[in-house]
N, C-alpha and C positions, 0 to 999 in steps of 0.2 A: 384717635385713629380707630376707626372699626374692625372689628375682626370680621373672620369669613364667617360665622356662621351670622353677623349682624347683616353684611353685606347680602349674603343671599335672601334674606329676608326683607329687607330694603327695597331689591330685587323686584321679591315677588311682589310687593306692597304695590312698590310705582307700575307693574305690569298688572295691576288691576285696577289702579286705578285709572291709566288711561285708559283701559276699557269703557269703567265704567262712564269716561267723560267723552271717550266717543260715541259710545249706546244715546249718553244724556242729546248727543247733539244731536244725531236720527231722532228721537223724540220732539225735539225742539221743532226743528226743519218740518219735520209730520206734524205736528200738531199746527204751525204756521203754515203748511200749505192747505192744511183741510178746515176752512174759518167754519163756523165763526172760532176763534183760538179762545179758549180759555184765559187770558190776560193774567191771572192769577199764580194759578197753575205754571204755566210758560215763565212769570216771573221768579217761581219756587228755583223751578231746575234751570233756569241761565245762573240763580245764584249759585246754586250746586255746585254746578259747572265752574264757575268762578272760581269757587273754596277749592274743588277737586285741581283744578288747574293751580293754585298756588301750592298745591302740598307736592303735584306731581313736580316742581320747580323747588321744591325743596330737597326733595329726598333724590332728584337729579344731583343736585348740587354737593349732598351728601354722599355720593359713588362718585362725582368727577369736580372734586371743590379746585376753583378758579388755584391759576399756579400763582400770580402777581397777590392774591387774599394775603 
């Protein structure tokens, strides 16, 4: 179990990182609508975005773990 001072930092953690993986998607979106795209580039930060998104599904799961787990 977490204590609160884990928790609020947990907190902060997943609220920046979904920042950072909504900024990543504006980037994405802009760089695919203004071609020629970068291919390269574009494929860096969709991974990004990927990894960020399964950490943000963790550290969810870790402030609200499943009741049935």
């Amino acid at each position: 179990m977490l204590t609160e001072e884990q928790i609020t930092e947990t907190r902060t953690t997943l609220h920046e990182l979904q920042i950072e993986h909504h900024d990543l998607n504006q980037v994405i979106d802009h760089l695919m609508l203004n071609p020629p795209p970068d291919d390269l580039l574009v494929r860096r930060l969709k991974k990004r975005k990927l990894l960020l998104k399964d950490r943000i599904v963790l550290l969810e799961h870790m402030l609200e773990p499943d009741v049935l787990a």
